[in-house]
Wavefront OBJ file of the C-alpha trace (Angstrom):
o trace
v 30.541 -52.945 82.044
v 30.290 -50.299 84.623
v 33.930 -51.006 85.945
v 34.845 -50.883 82.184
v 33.669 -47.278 81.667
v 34.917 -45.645 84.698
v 38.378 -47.092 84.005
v 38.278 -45.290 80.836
v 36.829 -42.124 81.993
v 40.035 -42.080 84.521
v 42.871 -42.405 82.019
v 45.352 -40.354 82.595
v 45.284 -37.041 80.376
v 48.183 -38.297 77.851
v 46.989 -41.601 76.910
v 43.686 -39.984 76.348
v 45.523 -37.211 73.972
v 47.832 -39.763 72.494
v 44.791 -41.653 71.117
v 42.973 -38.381 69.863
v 46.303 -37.102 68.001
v 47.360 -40.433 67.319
v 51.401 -40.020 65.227
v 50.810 -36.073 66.345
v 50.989 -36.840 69.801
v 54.228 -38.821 69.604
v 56.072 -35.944 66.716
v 58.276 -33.635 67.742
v 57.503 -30.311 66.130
v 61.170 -28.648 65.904
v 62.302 -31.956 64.230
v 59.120 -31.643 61.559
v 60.372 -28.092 61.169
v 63.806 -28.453 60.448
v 62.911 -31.478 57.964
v 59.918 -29.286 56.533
v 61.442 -25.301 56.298
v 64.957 -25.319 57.272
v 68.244 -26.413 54.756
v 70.979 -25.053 56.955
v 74.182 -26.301 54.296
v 72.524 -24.842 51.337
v 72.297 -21.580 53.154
v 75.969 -22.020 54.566
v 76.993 -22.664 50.664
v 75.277 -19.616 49.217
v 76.924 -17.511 52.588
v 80.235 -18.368 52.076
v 80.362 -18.229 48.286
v 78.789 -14.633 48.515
v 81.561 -13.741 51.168
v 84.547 -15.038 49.348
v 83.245 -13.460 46.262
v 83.146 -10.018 48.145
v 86.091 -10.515 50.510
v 88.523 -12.999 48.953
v 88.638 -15.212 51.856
v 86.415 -17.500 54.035
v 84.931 -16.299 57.310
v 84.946 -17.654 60.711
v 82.354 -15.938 63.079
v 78.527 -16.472 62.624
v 75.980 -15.030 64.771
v 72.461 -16.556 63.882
v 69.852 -14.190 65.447
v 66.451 -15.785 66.093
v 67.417 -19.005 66.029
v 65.423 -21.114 67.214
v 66.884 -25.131 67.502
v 70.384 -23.040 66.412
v 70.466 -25.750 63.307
v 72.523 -23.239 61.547
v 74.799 -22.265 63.949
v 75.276 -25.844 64.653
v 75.699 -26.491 60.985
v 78.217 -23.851 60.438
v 80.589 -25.032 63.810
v 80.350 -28.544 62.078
v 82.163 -27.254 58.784
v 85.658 -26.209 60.291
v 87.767 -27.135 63.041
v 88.023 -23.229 63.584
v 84.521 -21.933 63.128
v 82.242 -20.399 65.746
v 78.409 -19.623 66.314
v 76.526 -17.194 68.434
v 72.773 -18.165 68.557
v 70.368 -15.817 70.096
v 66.908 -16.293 70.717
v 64.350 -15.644 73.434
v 62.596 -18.623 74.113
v 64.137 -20.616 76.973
v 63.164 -24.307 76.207
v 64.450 -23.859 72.062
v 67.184 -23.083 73.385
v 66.939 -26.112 75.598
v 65.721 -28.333 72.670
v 68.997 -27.073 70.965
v 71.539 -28.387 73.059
v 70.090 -31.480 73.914
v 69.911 -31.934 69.824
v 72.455 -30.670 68.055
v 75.253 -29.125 70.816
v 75.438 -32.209 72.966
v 76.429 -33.943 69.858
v 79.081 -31.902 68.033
v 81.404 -33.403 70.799
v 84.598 -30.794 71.412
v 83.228 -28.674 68.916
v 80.372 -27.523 71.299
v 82.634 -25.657 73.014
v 82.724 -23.055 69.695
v 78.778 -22.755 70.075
v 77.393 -20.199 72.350
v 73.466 -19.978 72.934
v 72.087 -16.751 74.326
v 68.521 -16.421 75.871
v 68.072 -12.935 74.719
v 66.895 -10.053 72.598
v 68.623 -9.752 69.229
v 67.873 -5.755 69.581
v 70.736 -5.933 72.560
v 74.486 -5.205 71.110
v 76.518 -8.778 71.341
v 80.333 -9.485 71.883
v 82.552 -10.314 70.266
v 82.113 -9.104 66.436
v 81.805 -11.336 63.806
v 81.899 -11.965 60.051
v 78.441 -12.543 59.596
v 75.293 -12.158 60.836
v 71.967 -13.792 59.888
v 68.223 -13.452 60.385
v 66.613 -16.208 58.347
v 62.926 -18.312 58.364
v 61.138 -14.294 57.849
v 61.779 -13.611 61.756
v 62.892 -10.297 61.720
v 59.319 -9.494 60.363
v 58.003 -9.505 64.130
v 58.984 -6.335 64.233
v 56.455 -4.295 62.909
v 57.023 -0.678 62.928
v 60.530 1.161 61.047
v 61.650 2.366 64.086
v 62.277 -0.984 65.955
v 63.315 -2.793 62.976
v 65.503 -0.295 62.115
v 66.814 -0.052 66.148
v 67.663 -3.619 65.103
v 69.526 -3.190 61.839
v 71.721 -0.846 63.540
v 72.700 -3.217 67.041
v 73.843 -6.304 63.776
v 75.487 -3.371 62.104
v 77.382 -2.829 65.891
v 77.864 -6.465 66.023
v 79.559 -7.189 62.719
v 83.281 -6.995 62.430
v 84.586 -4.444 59.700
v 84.187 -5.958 56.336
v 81.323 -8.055 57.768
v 77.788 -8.898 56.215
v 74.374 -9.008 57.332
v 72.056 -11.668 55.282
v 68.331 -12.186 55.472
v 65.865 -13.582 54.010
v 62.484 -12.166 52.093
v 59.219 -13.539 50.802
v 56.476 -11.694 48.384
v 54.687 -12.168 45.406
v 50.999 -11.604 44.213
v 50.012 -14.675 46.525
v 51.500 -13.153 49.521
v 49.200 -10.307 49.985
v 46.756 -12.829 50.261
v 45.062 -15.952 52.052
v 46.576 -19.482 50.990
v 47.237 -22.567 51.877
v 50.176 -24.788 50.638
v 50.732 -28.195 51.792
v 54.026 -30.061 50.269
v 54.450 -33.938 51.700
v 57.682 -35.011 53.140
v 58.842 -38.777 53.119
v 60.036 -40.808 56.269
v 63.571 -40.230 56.929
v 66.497 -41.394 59.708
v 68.720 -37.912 60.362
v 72.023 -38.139 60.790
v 72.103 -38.296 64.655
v 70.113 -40.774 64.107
v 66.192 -39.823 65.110
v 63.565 -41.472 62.485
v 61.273 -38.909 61.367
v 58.169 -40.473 59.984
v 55.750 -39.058 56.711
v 54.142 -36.038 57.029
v 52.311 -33.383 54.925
v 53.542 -29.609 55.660
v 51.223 -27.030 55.731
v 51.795 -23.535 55.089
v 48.974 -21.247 56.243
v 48.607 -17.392 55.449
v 45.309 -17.065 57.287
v 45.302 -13.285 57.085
v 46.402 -9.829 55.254
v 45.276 -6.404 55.911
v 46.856 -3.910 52.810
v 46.272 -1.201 55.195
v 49.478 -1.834 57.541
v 50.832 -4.962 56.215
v 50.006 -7.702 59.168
v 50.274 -11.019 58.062
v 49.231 -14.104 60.263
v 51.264 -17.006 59.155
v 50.118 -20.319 60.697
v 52.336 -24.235 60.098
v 50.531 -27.476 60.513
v 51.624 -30.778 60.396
v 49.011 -33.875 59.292
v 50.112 -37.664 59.648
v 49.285 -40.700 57.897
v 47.226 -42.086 60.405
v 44.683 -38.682 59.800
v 46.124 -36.618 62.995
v 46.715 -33.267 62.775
v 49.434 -30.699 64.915
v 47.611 -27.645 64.313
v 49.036 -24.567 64.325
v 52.099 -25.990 65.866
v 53.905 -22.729 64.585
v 52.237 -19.190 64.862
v 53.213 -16.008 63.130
v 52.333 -12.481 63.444
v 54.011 -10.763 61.605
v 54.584 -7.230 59.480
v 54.863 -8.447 55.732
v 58.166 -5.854 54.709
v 58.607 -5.374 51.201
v 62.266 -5.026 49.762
v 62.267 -1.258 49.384
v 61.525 -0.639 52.669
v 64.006 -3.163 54.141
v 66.935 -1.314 51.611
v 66.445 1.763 52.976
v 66.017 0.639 56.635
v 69.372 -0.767 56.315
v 71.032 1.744 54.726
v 69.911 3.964 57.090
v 70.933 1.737 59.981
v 74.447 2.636 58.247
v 75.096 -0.477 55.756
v 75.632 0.054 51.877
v 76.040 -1.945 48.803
v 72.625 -3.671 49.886
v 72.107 -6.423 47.391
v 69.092 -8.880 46.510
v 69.563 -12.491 45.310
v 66.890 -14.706 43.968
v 66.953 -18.219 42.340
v 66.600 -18.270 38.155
v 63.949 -20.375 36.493
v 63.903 -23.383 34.391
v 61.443 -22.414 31.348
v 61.360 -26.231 30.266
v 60.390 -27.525 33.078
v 58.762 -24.296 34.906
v 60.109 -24.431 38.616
v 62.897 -22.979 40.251
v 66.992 -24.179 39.437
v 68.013 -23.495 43.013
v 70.871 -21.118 42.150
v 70.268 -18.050 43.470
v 72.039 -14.593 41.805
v 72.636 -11.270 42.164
v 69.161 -9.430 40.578
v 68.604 -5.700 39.994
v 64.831 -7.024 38.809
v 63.132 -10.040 38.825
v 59.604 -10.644 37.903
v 56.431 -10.663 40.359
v 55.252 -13.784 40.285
v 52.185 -15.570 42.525
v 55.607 -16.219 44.918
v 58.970 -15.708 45.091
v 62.035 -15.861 47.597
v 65.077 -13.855 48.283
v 68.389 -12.977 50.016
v 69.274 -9.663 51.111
v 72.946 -9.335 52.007
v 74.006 -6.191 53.588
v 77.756 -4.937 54.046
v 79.067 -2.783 56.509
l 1 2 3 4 5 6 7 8 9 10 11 12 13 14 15 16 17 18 19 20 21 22 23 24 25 26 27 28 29 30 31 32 33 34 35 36 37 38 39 40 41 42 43 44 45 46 47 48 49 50 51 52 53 54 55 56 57 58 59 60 61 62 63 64 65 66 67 68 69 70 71 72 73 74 75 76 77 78 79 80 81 82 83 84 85 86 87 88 89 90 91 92 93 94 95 96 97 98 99 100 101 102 103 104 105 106 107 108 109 110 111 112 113 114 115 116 117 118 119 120 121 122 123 124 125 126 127 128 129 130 131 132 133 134 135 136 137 138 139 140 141 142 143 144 145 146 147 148 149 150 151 152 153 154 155 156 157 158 159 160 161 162 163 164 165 166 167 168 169 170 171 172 173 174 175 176 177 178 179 180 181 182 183 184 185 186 187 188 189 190 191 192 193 194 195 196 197 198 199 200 201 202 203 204 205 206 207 208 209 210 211 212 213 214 215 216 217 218 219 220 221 222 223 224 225 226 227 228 229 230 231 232 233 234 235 236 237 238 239 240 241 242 243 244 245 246 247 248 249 250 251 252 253 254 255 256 257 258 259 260 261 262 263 264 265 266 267 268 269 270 271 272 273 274 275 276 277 278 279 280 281 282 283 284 285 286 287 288 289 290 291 292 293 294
């Protein structure tokens, strides 16, 4: 019996944390993520039709700032034969994740996909169509100044004629503490990987009125009971869509526009077709596109 118990007090660290976390131990938290937040084709789709609509043509060059596993990049490099991506990001072993993930298998087409391990705030070569700052994470910039130094190094980076397009969240519910969970079924992606049930949890754990800091939190929980908590953190400046028009109009773009989706009254949720708005009403929560031009 004695043998017994010191056998189990020496097992090594990661059996002992596999049996704790149980499915958590064994997920991979950028897969959960893309399968939980990120829809990388319906983004593409709502890109290009805004780009044609303003341009008359299709565009080529896409630099995806922040981003992360570069699913969008990747996405976008996927579409065309003559299509490239610039993803830039500072953390190292994302980057990492990305190639091993979705680079490594886009075959000849890698070669159109170029990762940089660096600060979007930094001008970039060459200039392209469009530019992108999606998932909120422009909003760790906090003060006008710096997010406004950044508006002005994508309004360098674009190409004449190009657009800058990110994303916004508000609503009564935002200036607020919540939690939202939403459950996602088992799936097998398309390279392959088998991504088991989970329930995604969206955590606004804190909001001060007085400057606007919001700390965002995402958790995963399993079948089995385990929990990967707060395998995403976020702290962030909560920017309202005034102040990110006039930041980048003053970083030099014009013609800023907002798009939202529209609503289905009968059944009261979202139709997933997002328009041009000059209002929209304040509900508990709503999303948006902002699409700059230069």
């Amino acid at each position: 019996m004695a043998l017994e118990e010191s056998a189990k007090r020496e097992e090594p660290t990661s059996v002992r944390r596999r049996k704790r976390w149980g499915m958590a131990a064994d997920s991979d938290k950028h897969l959960l993520y893309e399968e939980a937040v990120q829809t990388p084709d319906a983004d593409l789709d709502l890109i290009e039709r805004i780009y044609r609509g303003k341009r008359g043509r299709a565009f080529r060059s896409l630099r995806e700032d922040f981003c992360g596993t570069a699913a969008l990049a990747c996405a976008w490099v996927a579409r065309r034969a003559d299509n490239t991506a610039i993803g830039i990001d500072l953390h190292r072993p994302t980057l990492e994740w990305a190639r091993r993930n979705h680079v490594r298998g886009l075959g000849d087409a890698a070669a159109r996909v170029t990762l940089v391990c660096g600060d979007v705030r930094s001008s970039h070569r060459p200039a392209v169509d469009v530019a992108v700052a999606l998932n909120y994470s422009y909003q760790v910039f906090k003060d006008r100044r710096t997010l406004e130094r950044y508006f002005r190094n994508v309004h360098r980076s674009l190409a004449p004629g190009g657009i800058f397009v990110l994303d916004a969240f508000g609503g009564t519910d935002a200036m607020g503490t919540i939690e939202e969970k939403r459950a996602n079924g088992a799936i097998i992606r398309s390279d392959g990987r088998r991504v088991p049930r989970f329930v995604y949890i969206w955590e606004q754990a804190s909001f001060n009125p007085i400057d606007h800091r919001i700390l965002c939190k995402i958790h995963f929980r399993f079948p089995d009971g385990s929990e990967w908590r707060n395998a995403f953190v976020y702290d962030w400046r909560l920017w309202t869509l005034p102040e990110l028009h006039e930041l980048l109009a003053e970083a030099g773009f014009h013609g800023v526009e907002v798009y939202t989706e529209g609503w289905k009254d009968d059944t009261e949720v979202p139709d997933g077709v997002y328009r041009r708005r000059r209002r929209f009403e304040n509900d508990a929560g709503w999303l948006a596109y902002l699409v700059a031009s230069k």
